[in-house]
C-alpha positions in Angstrom: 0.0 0.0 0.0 1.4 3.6 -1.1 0.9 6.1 1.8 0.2 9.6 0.9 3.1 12.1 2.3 -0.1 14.6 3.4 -0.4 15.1 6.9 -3.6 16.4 8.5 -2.1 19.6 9.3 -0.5 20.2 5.6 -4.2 19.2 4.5 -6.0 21.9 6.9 -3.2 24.6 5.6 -4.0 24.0 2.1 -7.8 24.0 2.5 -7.2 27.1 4.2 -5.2 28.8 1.2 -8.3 27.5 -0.6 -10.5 29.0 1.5 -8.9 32.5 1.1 -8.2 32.4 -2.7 -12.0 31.4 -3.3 -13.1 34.5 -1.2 -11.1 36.9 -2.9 -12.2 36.1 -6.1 -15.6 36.2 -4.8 -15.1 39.6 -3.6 -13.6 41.1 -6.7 -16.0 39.2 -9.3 -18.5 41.7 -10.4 -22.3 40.3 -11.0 -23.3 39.3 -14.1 -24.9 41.7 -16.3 -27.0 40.0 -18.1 -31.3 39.6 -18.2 -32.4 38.3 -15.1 -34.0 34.6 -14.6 -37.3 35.6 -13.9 -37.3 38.5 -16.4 -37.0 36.0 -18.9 -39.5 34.0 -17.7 -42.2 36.4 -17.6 -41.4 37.3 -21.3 -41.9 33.8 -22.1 -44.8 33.2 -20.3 -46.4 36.9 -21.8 -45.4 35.6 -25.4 -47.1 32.7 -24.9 -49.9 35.0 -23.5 -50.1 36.8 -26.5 -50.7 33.9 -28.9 -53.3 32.8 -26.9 -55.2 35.9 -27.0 -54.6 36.1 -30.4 -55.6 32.8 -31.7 -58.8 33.8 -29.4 -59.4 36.7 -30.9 -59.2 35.2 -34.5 -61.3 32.1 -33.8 -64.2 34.7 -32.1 -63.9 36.8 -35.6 -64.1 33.3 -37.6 -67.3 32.4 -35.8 -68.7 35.6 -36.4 -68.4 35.3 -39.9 -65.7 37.6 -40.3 -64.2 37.2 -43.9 -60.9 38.8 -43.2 -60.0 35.5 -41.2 -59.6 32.3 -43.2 -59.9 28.8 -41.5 -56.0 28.0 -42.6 -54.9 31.2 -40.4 -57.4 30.7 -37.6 -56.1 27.0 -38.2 -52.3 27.9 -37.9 -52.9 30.2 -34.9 -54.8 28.1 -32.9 -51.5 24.9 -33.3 -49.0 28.2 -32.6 -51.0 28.0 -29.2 -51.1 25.2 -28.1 -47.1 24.1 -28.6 -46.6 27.1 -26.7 -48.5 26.3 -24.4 -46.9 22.8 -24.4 -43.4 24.3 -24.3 -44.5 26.6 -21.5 -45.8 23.2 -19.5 -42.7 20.9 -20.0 -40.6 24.3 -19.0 -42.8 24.7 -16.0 -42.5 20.7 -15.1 -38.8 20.2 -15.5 -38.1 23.7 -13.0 -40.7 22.3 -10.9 -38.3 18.9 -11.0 -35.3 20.7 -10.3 -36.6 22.3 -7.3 -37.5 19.0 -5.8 -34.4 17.7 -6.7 -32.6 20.4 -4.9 -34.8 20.9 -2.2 -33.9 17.1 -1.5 -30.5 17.1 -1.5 -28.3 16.9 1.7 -26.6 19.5 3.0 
């Protein structure tokens, strides 16, 4: 069996230097200065908003009769919402995964 030439004490000085180096990089790194997290999300979920309101709007003027709308547009808008929709509901499940799979980590 090799033994390791590391004592206990060497091993607490260099966690030590670690310790310090990690700090003072912490304390001269500047935030990032890009969108925030949630500001993207509340763009995605108002874009995904807005098709829905629109693919309402045109289906209300279809059934009225309107004949501006055709049924391939109100067709088109109406699958335009609902894969956003879809994409806005996997999003939503896999954060709502990661959450539990952080929230069950050990600390």
């Amino acid at each position: 069996m090799i033994e390791q030439g590391i004592s206990a004490n060497d091993l607490l000085h260099r966690l030590r230097e670690l310790s310090h180096r990690v700090e003072a990089g912490l304390e001269g790194a500047q935030q990032p200065q890009g969108p925030d997290f949630s500001e993207l999300l509340r763009a995605s979920l108002d874009r995904v908003n807005g098709v829905q309101q629109s693919a309402a709007s045109l289906a209300r003027a279809y059934e009225l009769g309107d004949p501006a709308v055709s049924i391939t547009d109100l067709t088109i808008a109406m699958q335009k919402s609902s894969l956003a929709f879809q994409a806005a509901t996997q999003v939503r499940n896999k954060l709502v995964a990661a959450y539990q799979e952080i929230m069950s980590m050990q600390v």
